[in-house]
N, CA, C and O atoms as a DFTB+ gen file, in Angstrom:
620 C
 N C O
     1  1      16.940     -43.876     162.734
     2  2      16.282     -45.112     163.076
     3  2      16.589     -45.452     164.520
     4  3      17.724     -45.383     164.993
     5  1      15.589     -45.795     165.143
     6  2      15.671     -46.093     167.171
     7  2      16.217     -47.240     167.138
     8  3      15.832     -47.848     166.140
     9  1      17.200     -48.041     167.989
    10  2      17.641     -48.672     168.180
    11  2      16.884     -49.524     169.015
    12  3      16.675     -49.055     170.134
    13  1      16.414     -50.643     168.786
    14  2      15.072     -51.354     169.991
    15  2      16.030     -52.679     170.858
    16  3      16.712     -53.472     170.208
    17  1      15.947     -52.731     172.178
    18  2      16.320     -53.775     172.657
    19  2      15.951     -55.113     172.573
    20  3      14.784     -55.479     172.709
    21  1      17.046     -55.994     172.316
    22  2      16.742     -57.187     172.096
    23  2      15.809     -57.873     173.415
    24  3      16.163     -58.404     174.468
    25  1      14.563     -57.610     172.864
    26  2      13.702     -58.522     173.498
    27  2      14.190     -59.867     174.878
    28  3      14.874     -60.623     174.188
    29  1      14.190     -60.333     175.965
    30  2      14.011     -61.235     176.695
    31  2      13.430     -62.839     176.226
    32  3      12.241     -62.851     175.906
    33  1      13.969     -63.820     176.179
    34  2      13.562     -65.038     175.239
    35  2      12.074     -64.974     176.152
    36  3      11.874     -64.599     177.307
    37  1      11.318     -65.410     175.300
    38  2       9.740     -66.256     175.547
    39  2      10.047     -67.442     176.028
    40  3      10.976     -68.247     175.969
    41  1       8.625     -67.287     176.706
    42  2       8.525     -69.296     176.969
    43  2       8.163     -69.784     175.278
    44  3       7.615     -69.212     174.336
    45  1       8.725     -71.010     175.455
    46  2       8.540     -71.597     174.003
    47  2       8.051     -72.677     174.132
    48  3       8.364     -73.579     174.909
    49  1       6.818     -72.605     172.948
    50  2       6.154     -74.244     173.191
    51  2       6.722     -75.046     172.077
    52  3       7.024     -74.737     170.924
    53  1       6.797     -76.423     172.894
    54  2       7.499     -77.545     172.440
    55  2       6.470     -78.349     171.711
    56  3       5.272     -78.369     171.990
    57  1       7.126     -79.088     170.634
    58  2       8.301     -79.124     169.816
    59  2       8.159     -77.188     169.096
    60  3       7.366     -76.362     168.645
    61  1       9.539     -77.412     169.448
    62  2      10.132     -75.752     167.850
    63  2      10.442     -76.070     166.791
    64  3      11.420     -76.803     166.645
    65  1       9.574     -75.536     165.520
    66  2      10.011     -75.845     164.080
    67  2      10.286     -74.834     163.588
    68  3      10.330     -73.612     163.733
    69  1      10.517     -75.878     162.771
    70  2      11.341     -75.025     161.582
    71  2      11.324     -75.506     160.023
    72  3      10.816     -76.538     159.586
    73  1      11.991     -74.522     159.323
    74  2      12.000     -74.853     157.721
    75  2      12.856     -73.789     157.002
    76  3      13.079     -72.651     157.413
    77  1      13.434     -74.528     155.505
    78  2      14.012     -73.308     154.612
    79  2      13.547     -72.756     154.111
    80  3      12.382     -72.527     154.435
    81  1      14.030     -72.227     153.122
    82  2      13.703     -70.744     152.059
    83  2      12.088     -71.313     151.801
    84  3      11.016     -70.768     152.065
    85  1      12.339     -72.424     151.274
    86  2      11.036     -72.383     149.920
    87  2       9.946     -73.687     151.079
    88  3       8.783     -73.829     150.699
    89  1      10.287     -74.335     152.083
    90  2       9.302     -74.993     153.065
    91  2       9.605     -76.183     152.843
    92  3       9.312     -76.926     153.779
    93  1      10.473     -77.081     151.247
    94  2      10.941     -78.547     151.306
    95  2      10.982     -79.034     152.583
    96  3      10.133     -79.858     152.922
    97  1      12.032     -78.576     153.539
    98  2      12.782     -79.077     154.284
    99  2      12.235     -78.568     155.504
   100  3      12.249     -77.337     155.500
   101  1      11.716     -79.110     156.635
   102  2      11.110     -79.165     157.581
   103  2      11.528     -79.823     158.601
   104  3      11.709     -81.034     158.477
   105  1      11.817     -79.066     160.048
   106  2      12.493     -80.102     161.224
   107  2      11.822     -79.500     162.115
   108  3      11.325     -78.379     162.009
   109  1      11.754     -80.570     163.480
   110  2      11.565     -79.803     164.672
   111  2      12.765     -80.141     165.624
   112  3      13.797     -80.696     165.247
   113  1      12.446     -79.654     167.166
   114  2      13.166     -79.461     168.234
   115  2      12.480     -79.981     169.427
   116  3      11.765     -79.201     170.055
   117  1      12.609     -81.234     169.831
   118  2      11.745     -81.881     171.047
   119  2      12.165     -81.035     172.593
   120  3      11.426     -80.830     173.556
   121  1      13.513     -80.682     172.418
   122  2      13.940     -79.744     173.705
   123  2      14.258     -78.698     173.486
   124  3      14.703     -78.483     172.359
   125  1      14.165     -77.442     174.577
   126  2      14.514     -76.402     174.415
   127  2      16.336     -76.224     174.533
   128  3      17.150     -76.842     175.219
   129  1      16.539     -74.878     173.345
   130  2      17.678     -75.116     172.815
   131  2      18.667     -74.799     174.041
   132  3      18.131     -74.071     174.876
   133  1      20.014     -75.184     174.352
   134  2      20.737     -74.519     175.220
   135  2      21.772     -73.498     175.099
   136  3      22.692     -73.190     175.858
   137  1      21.547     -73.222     174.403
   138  2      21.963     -71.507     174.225
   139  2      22.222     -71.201     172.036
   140  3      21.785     -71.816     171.063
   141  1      23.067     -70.047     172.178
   142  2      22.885     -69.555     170.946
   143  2      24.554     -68.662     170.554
   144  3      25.068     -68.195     171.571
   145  1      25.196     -68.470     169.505
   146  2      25.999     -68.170     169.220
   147  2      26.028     -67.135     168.212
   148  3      25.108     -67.267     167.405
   149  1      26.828     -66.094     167.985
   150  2      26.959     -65.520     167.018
   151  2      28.477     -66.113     166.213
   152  3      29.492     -66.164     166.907
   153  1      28.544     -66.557     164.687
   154  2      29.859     -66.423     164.307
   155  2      30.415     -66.024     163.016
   156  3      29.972     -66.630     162.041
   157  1      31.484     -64.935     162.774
   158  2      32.166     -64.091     162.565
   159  2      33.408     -64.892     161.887
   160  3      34.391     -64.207     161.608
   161  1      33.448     -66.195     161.615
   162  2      34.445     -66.788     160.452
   163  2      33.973     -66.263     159.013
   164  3      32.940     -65.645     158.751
   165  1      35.012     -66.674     158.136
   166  2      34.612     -66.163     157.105
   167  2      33.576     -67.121     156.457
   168  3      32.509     -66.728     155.985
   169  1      33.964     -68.346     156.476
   170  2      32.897     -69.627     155.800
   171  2      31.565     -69.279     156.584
   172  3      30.752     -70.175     156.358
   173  1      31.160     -68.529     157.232
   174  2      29.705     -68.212     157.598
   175  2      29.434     -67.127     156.946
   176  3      28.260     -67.087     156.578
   177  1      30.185     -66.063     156.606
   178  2      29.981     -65.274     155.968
   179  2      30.088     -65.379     154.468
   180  3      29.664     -64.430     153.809
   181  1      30.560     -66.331     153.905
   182  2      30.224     -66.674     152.970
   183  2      29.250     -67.536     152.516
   184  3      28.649     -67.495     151.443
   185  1      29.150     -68.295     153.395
   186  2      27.666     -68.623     153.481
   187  2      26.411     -68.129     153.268
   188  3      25.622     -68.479     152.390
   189  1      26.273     -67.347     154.063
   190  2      25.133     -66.384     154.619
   191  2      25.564     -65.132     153.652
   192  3      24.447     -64.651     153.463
   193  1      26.244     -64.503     153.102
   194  2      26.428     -63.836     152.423
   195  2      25.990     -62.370     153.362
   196  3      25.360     -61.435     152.870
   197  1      26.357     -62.407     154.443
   198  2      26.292     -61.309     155.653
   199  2      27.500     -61.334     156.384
   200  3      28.551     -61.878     156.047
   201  1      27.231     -60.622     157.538
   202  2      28.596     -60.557     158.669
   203  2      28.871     -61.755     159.699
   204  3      29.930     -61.976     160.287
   205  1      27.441     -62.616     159.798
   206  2      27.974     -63.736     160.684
   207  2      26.647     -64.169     160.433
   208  3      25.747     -63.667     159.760
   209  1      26.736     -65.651     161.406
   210  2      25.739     -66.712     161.405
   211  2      25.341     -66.790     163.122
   212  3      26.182     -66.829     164.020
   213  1      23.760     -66.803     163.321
   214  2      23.209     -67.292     164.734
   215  2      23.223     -68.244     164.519
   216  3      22.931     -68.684     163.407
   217  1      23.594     -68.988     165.570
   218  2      23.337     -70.475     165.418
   219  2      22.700     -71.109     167.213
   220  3      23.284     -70.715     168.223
   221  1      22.073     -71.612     167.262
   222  2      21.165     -72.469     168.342
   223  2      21.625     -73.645     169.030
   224  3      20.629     -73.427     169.720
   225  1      22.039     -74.462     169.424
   226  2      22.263     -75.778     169.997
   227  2      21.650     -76.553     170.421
   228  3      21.349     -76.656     171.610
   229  1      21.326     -77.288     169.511
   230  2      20.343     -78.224     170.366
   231  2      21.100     -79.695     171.360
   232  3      22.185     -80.271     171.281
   233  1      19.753     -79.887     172.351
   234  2      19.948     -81.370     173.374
   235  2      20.228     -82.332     172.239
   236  3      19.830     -82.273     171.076
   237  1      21.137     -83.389     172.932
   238  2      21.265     -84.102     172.168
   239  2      20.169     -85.241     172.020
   240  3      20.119     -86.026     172.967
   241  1      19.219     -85.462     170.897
   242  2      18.665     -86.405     170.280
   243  2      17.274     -85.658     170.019
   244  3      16.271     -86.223     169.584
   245  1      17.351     -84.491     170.304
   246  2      16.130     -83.297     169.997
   247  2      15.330     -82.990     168.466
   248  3      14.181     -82.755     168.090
   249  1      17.036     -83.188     167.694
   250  2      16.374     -82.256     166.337
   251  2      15.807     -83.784     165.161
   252  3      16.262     -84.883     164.845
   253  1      14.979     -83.222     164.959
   254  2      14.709     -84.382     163.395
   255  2      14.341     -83.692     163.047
   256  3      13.982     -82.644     163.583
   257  1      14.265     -84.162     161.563
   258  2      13.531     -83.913     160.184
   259  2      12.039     -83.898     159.880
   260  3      11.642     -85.056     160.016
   261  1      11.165     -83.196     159.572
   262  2       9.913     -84.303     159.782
   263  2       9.438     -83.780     157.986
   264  3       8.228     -83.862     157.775
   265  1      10.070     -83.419     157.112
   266  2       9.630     -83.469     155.751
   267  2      10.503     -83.149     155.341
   268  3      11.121     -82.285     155.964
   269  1      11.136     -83.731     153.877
   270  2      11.860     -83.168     152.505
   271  2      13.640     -83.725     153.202
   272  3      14.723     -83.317     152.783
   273  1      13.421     -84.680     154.274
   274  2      15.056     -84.942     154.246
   275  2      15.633     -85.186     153.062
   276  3      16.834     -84.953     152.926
   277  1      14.747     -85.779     151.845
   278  2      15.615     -86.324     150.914
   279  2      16.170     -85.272     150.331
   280  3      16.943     -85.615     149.436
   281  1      16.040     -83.562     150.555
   282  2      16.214     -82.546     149.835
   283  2      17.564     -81.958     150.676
   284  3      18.074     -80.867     150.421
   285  1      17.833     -82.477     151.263
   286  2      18.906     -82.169     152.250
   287  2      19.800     -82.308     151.639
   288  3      19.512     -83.106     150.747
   289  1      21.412     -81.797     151.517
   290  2      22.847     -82.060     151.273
   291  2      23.832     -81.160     151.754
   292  3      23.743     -79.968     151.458
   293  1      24.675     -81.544     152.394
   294  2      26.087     -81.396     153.214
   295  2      27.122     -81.231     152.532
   296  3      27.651     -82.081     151.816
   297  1      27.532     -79.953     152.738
   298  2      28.428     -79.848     152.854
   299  2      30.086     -79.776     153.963
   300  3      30.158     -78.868     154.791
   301  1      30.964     -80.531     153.868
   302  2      32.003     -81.012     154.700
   303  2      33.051     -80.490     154.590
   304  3      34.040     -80.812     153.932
   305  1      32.869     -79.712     155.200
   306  2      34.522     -78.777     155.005
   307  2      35.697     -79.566     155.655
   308  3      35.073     -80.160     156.534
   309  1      36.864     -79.918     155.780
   310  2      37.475     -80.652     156.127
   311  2      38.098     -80.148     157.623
   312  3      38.983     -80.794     158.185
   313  1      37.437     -78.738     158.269
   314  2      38.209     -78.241     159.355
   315  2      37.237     -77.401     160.013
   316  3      37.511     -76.430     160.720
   317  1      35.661     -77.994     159.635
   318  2      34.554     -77.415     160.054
   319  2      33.518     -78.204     160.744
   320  3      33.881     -79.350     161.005
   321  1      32.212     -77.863     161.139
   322  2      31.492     -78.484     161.320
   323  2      30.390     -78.665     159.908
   324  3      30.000     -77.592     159.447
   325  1      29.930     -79.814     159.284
   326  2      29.565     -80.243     158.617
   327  2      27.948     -79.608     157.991
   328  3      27.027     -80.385     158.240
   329  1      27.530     -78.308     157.226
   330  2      26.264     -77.047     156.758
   331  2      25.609     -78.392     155.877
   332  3      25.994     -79.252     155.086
   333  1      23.891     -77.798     156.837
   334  2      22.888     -78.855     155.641
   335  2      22.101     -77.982     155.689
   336  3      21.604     -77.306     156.590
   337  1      21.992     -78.054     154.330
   338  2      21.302     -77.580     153.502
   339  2      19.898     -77.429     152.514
   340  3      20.343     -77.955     151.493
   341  1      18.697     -77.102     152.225
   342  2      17.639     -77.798     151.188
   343  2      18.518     -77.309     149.504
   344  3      19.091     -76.246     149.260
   345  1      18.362     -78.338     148.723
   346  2      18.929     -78.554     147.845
   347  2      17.992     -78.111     146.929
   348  3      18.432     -78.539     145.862
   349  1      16.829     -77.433     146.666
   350  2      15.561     -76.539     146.404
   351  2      16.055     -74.959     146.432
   352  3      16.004     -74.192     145.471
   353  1      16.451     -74.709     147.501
   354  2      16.102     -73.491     147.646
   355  2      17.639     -72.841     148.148
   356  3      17.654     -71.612     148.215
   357  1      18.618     -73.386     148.420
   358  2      20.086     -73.631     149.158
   359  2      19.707     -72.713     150.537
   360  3      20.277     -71.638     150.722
   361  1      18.982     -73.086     151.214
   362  2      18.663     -72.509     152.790
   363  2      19.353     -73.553     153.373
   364  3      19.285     -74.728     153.012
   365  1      20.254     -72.957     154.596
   366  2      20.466     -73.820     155.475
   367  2      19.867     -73.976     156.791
   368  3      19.783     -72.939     157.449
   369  1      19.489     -74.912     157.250
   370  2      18.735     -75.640     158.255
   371  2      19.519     -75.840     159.667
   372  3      19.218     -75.512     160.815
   373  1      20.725     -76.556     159.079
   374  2      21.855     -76.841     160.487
   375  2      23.080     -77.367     160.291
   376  3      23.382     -77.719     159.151
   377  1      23.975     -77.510     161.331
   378  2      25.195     -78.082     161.165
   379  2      25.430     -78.959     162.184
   380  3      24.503     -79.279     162.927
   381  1      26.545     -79.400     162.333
   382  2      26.453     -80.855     162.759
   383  2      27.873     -81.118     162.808
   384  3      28.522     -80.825     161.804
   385  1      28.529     -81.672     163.904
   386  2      30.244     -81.521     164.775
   387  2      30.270     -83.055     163.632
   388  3      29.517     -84.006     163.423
   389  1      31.469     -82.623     163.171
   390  2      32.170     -84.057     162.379
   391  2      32.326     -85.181     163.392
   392  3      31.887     -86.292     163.094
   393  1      32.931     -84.975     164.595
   394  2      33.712     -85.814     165.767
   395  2      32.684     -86.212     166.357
   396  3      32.758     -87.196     167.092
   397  1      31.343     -85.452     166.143
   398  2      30.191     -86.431     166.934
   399  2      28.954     -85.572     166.607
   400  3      28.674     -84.416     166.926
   401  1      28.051     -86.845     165.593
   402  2      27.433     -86.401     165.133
   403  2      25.985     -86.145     166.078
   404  3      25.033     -85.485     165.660
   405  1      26.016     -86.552     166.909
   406  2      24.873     -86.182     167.860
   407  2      24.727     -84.963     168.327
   408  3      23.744     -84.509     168.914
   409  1      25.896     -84.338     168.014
   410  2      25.836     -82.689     168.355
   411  2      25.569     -81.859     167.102
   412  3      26.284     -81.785     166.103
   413  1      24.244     -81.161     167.371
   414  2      23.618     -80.794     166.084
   415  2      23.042     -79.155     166.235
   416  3      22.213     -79.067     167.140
   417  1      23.322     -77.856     165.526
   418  2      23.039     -76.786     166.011
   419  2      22.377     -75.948     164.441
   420  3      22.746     -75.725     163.288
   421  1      21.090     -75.689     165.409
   422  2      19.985     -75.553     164.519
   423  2      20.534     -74.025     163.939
   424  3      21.435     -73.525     164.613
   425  1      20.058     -73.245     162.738
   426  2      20.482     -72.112     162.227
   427  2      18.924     -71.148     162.434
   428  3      17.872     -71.159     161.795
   429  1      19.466     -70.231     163.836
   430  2      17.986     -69.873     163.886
   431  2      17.281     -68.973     163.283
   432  3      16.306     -68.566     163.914
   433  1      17.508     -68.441     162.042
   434  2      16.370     -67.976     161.373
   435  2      16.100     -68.641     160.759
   436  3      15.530     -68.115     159.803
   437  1      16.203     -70.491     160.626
   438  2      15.394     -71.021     159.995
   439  2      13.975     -71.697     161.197
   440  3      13.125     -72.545     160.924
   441  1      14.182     -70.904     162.574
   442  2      13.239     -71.503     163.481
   443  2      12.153     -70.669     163.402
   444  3      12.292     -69.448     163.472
   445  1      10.958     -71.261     163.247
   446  2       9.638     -70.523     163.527
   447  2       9.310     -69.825     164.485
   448  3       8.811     -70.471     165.407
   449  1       9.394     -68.706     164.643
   450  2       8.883     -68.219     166.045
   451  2      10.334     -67.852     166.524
   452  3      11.379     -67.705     165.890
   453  1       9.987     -67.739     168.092
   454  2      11.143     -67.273     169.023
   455  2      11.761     -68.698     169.463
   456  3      11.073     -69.689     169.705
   457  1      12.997     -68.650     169.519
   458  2      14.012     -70.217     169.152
   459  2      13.984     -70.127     171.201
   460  3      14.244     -71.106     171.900
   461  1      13.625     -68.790     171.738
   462  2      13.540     -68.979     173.333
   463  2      15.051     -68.940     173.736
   464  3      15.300     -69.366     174.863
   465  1      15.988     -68.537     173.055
   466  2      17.449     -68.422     173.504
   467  2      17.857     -66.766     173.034
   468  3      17.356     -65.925     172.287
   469  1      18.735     -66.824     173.691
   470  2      19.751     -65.302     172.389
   471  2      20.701     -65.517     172.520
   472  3      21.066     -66.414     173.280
   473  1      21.457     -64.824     171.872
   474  2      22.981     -64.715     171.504
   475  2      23.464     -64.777     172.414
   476  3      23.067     -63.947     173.231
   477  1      24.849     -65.958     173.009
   478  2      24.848     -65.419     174.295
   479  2      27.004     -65.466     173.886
   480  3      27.922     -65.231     174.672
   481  1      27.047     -65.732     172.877
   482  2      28.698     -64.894     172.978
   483  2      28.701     -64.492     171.416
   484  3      27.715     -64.153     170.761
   485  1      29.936     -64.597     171.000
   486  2      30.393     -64.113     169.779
   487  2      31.923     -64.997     169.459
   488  3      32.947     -64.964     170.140
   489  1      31.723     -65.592     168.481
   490  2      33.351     -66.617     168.478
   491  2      33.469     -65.848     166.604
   492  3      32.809     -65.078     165.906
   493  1      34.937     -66.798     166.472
   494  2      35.380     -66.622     165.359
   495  2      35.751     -64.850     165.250
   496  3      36.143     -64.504     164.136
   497  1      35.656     -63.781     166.277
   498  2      35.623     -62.617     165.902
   499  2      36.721     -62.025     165.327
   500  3      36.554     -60.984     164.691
   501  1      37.930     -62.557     165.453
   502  2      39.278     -61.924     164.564
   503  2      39.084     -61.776     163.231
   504  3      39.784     -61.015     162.562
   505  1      37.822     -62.711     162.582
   506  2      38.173     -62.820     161.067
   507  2      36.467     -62.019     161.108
   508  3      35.724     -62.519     160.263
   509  1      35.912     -61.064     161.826
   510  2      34.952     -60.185     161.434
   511  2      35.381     -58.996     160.721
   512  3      36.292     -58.187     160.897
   513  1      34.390     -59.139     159.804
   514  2      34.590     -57.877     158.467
   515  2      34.561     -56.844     158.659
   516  3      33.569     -56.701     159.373
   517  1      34.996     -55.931     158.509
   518  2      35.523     -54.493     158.668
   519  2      33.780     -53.992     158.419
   520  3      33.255     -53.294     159.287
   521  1      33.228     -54.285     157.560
   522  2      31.931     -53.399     157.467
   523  2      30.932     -53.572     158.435
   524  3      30.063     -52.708     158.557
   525  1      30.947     -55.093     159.504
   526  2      30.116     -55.551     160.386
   527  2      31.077     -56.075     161.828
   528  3      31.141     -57.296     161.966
   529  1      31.530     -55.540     162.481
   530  2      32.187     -55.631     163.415
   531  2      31.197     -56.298     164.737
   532  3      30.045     -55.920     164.950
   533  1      31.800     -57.186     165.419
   534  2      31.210     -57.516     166.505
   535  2      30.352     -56.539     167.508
   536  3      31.213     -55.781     167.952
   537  1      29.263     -56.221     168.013
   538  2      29.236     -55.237     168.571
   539  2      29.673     -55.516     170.239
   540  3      29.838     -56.629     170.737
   541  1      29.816     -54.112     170.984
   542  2      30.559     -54.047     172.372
   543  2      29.217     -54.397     173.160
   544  3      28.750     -53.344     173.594
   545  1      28.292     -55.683     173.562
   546  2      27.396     -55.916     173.913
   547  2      27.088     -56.585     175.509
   548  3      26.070     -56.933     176.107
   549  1      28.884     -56.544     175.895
   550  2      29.186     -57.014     177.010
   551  2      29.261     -58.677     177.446
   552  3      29.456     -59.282     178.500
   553  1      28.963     -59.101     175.859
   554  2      28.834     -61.084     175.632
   555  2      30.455     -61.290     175.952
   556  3      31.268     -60.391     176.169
   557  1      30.670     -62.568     175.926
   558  2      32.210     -63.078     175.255
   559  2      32.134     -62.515     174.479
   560  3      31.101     -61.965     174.096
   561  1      33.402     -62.448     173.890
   562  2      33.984     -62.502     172.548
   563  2      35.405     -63.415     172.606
   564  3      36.344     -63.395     173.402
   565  1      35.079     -64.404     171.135
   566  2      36.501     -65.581     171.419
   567  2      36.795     -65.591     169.723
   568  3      36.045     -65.817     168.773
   569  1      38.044     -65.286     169.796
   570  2      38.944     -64.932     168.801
   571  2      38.834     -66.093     167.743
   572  3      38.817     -65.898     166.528
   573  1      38.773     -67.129     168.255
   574  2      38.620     -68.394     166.973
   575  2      37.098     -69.416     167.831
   576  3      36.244     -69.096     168.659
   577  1      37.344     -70.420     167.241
   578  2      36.186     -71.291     167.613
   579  2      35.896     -71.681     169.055
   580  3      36.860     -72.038     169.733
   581  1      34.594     -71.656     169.650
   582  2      34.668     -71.844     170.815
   583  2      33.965     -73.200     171.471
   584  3      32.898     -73.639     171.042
   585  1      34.430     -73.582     172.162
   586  2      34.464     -75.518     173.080
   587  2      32.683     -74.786     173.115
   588  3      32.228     -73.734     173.563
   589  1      32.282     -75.563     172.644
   590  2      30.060     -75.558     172.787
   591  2      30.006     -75.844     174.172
   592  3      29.188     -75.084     174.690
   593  1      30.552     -76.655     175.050
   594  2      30.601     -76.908     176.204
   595  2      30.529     -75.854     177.233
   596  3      29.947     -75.892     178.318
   597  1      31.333     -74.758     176.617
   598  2      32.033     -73.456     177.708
   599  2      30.456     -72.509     177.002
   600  3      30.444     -71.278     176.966
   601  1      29.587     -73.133     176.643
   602  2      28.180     -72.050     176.084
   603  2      27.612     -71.437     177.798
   604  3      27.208     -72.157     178.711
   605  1      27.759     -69.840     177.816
   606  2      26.803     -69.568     179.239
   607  2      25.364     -70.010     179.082
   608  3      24.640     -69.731     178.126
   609  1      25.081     -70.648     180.013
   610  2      23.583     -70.695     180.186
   611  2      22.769     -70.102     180.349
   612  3      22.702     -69.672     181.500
   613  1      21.340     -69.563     179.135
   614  2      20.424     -69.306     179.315
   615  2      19.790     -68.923     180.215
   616  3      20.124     -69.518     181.239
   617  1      18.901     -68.104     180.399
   618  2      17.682     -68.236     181.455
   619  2      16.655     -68.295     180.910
   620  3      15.616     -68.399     181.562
């Protein structure tokens, strides 16, 4: 099997949506996202029931709901950032910083289309699974959780 390069982000037209498994739960994205993460804890991988989770970042006051919020439910890990969920289909949509909830990071294969970002490090990688190892892609790599702040910027 050929190995294909990860594509260059698209221009992306605004708003970016999105939705879960079964379509309940429906949000968009008024701004384009500022960057994207790969992570390699285990609670993502148990989650996702894979080797890690992409995750997106959105501006702050960007993301809403625009159908099936009432299908939504959170889970709060007590040393995490806070997984929502459609309660239909258990797709997750996004997560959301306990310490401030205005910081909200979309889960991008639940975005339609090209989310216009990529991966631009790799955190949590000490606790990556022996069968899915970080790959040597020349990103960061940060051993536990990483400050969203220190995210490289996009082009």
């Amino acid at each position: 099997m050929e190995h294909k390069e990860t594509p260059p982000p698209s221009e992306v037209d605004l708003p970016l949506t999105g939705q879960c498994s079964c379509g309940a739960v429906r949000f968009e994205i008024s701004e384009p996202l500022l960057g994207a993460a790969a992570c390699y804890c285990k609670r993502c991988q148990r989650r996702t029931g894979t080797g890690f989770s992409a995750t997106g970042l959105t501006a702050i006051g960007s993301f809403s709901f625009t159908q099936g919020e009432e299908n939504v439910k959170t889970y709060r890990p007590e040393d995490g950032w806070h997984k929502s969920f459609c309660s239909q289909c258990g797709g997750h949509v996004c997560t959301i910083n306990p310490e401030n909830s205005d910081l909200i990071a979309v889960r991008l294969g639940a975005v339609d289309g090209d989310p216009g970002v990529r991966i631009g490090l790799h955190q949590f990688t000490d606790y990556a699974s022996p069968w899915f190892l970080p790959p040597d892609d020349g990103l960061p790599h940060f051993g536990e959780r990483l400050d969203w702040t220190r995210l490289p910027a996009q082009d």
